[in-house]
N, C-alpha and C positions, 0 to 999 in steps of 0.2 A: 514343423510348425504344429503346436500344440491347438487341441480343438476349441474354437472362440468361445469369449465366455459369454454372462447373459446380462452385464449389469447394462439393461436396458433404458435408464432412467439415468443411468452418468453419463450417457452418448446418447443424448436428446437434447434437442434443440431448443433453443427460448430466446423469447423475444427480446431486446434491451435498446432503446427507442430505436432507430430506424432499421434494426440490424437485427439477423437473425444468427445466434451465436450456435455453432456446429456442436456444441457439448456443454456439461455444466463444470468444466475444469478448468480452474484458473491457476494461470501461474504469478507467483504472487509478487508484489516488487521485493527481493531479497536482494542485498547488498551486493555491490561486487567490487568491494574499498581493494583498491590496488591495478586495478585494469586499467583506471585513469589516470590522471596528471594533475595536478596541480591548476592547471587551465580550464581543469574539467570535461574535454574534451573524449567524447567517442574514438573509441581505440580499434584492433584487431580484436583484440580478448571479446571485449562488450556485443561485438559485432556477431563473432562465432559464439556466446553464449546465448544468445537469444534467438538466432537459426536453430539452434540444438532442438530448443526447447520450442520453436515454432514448426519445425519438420515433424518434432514427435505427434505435435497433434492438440496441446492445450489451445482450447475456446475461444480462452482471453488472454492477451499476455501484459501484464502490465510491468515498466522497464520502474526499474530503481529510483528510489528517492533523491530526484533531482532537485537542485539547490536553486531556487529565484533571487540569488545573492552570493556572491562569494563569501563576505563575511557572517555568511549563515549558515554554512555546511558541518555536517557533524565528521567531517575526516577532510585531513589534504586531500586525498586522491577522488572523492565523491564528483559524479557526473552534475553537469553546471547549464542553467539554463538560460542564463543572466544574460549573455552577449547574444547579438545573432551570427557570431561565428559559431555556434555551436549546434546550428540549426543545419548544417551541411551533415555532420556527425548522427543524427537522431536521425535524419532521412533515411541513413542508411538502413537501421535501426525498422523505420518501419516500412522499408522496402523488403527486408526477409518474412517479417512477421505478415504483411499483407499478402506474401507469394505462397503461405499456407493455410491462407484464409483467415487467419486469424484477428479478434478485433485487437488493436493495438491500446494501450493507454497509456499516459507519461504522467508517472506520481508527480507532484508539485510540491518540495519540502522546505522548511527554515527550521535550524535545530535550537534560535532564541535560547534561552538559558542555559540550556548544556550542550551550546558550541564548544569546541573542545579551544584549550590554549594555543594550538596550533594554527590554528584556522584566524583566530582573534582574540589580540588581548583584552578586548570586552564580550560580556557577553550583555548580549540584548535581549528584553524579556518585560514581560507587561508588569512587572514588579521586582524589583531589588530583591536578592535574598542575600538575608544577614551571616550567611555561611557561606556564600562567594563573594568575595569584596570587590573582584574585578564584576559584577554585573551590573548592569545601569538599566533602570526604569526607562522604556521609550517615550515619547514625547506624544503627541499628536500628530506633528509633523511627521513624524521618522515613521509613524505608525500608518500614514498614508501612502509614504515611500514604499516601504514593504507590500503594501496593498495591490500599490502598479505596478512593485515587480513581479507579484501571482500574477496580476491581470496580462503582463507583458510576456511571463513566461508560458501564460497559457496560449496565447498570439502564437508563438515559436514554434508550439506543438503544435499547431496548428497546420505553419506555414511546413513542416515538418512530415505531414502526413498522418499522426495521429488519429484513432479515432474519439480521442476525448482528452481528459486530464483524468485523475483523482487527487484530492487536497489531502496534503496528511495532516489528520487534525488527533492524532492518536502517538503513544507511547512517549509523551511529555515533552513534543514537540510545540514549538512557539504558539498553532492555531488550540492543542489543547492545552498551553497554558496559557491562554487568552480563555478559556470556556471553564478553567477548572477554577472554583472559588479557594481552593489551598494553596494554589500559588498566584492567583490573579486577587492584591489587594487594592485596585488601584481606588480611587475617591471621583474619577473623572465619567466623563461617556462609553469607556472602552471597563467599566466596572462597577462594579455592585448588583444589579439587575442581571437576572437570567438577559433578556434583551440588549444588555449595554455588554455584558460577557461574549456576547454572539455578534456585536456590531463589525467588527474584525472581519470575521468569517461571513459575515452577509454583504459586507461591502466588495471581499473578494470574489463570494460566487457570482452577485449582480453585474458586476466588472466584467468579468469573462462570457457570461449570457449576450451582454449587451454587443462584445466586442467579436467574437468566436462564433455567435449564429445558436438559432434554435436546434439544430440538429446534432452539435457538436456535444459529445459523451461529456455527462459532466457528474462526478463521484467522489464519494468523504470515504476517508479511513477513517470510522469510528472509534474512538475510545468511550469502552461501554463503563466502563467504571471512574464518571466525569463527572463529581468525584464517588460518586453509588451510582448504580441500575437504573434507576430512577428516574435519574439525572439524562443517564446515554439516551434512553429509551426518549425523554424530554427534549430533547436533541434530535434525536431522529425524527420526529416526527415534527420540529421545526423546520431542518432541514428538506424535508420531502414538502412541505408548503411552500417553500422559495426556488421550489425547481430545483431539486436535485435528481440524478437519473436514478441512480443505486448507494447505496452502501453495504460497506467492506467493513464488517464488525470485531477491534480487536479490542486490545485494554488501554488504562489511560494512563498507563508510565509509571504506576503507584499501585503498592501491596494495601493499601486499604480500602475498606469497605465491598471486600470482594464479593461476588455472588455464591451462593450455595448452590447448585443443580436439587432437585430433588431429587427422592430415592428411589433408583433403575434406571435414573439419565445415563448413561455409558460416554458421554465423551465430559470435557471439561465445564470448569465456568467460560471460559470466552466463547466456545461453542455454543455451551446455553446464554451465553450473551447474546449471541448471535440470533441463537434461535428468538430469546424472548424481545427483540427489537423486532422482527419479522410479524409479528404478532400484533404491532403496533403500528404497519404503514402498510403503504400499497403500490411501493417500487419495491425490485429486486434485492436481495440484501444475500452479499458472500460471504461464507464464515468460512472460520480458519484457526486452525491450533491445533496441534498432535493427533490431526483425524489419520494424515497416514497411509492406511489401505484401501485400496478400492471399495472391500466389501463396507467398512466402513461409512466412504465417499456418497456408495450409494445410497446406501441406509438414508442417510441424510435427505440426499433428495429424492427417492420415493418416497420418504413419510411428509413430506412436505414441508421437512424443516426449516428447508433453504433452497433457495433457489439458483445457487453457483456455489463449488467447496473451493476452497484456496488451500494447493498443495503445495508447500514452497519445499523442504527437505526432502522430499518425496527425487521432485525434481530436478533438485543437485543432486542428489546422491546417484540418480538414473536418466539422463537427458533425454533418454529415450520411455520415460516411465508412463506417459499418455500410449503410445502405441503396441510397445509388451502389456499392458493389461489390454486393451482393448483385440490385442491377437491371442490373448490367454498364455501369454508367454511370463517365463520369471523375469521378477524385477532386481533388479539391484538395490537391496533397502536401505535406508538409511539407518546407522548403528547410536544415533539418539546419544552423541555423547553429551556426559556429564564432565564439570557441571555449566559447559558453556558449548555451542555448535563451533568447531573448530572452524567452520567455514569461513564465519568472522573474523577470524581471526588471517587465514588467507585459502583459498582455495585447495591450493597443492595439500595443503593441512590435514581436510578430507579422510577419515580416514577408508572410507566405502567409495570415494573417488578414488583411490590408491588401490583399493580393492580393485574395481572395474578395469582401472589402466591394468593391470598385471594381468586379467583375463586376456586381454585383447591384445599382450604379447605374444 
């Protein structure tokens, strides 16, 4: 065993409402299309990936973009929150995560406009786009529907054991194409207005507040670039007015209007995305994007950029990657392939997880 190292400020503790999280290391909801079914249901695979990564020692763990609708998931195989048959399967889920102390959270997702064909032959989206013919403008109606399935599936996680939810409102999911004016045209109460853009996503968080308790963990996956900086930053700091716990700063599903870091920032724009939202509220705020290595990791939170890093590659590539750094031991890196993460594509695919199995023969 190699001699410990000293990143003393990525294995320190912070507050996040009633809870005091063992480290600033989140593991972040990263896909795991194929472990599930069709039913959506909690498997073997799901079960033993999230032990891995809860034994190793990450803070926070937050489980994969779960669907509040079957006909809104972005893959067949995506974990499903819709029914309360599924709420047996997540317990399990956070029976491991809570046996390593870890806070548990369960992302809440609907993939509206780029539901894939598989899933549904409409896609649903707070606007028609004239380059998908199968998409259909929601209604009012349908758009309150959706609302209590958030509210309903934040219930489940609830009943589930959970320490909270996070809403994915980032990567051109349905909450941020409700908040983005490039694809939110609509003429009614659900557009035009910054406030009528947000009515969506303020009637879900108030929903779950009302229904889940004051103490229950409640967190946005920001998209900072909704549809400029500006905008995210505009955002956040509405959100933290309406009771939000923390946000998770990423992008907003679109190459436009991106940020510039200025000159000697060392990580990206979503990172200085990240950082320059944190600069503008006063809950917790986790950044995330090709931060990578510990030294890094740390960086980040001794200068006080952020107050939680989100390692998602990190952590597939090394299941063990929270406790070889924290025993000063080698990791297993992730080989950053181009021009897409194989892991998406399926796990086995991996090619640093292929590495690892072969050591361990």
């Amino acid at each position: 065993m190699n001699e410990q190292n000293n990143f003393q400020q990525l294995f320190s503790g912070f507050p996040l409402k009633g809870y005091r999280v063992k480290n600033r290391i989140v593991f972040p909801p990263m896909v795991c299309f194929g472990f599930s079914d069709d039913h959506g249901l909690v498997g073997p695979k799901n079960l033993e990936h999230y032990r891995l990564r809860a034994e190793s020692g990450a803070g926070i763990i937050i489980t994969e973009a779960t669907a509040v609708l079957k006909d809104g998931r972005a893959a067949p195989s995506q974990l499903g929150v819709w029914s309360d048959e599924h709420v047996a399967g997540l317990s399990g889920i956070t029976e491991v995560v809570k046996r390593h102390e870890a806070v548990s959270i369960l992302q809440l997702h609907h993939a509206g406009l780029v539901t894939p064909a598989a899933v549904s032959p409409v896609q649903f989206c707070p606007s028609a786009d004239p380059e998908k013919p199968t998409s259909r403008e929601l209604t009012a109606v349908e758009i309150g529907v959706i609302t209590d399935a958030f509210i309903r599936g934040a219930e489940r996680a609830f009943k589930a054991g959970f320490h909270g939810v996070e809403l994915h409102g980032a990567h051109g999911y349905l909450l941020n194409q409700f908040a983005n004016p490039l694809w939110n045209k609509r003429t009614d109460e659900y557009g035009g207005s910054f406030e009528n853009r947000m009515r969506f996503a303020t009637a879900v968080i108030k929903g779950i507040r009302e229904h889940c308790g004051s103490e229950f963990i409640l967190g946005y996956r920001l998209g900072a670039n909704t549809p400029a900086l500006e905008d995210g930053i505009k955002t956040a700091v509405y959100l933290e007015s309406i009771g939000l716990d923390y946000l998770h700063v990423s992008h907003g599903g679109n190459l436009q209007n991106l940020p510039r870091p200025p000159k000697g920032f060392d990580f990206n724009w979503i990172v200085f995305s990240g950082v320059s939202v944190r600069e503008h509220v006063n809950i917790p705020v986790i950044v995330v994007n090709e931060i990578k290595t510990p030294e890094r990791a740390d960086f980040l939170i001794e200068n006080r950029l952020a107050d939680f890093v989100s390692l998602g590659r990190p952590q597939l590539a090394d299941p063990f990657w929270v406790r070889h750094v924290q025993k000063g031991e080698a990791v297993n890196a992730c080989l950053s392939c181009k021009p897409r993460c194989r892991w998406y594509e399926s796990n086995e695919l991996c090619p640093a997880r292929k590495r690892l199995l072969n050591r361990q023969d």
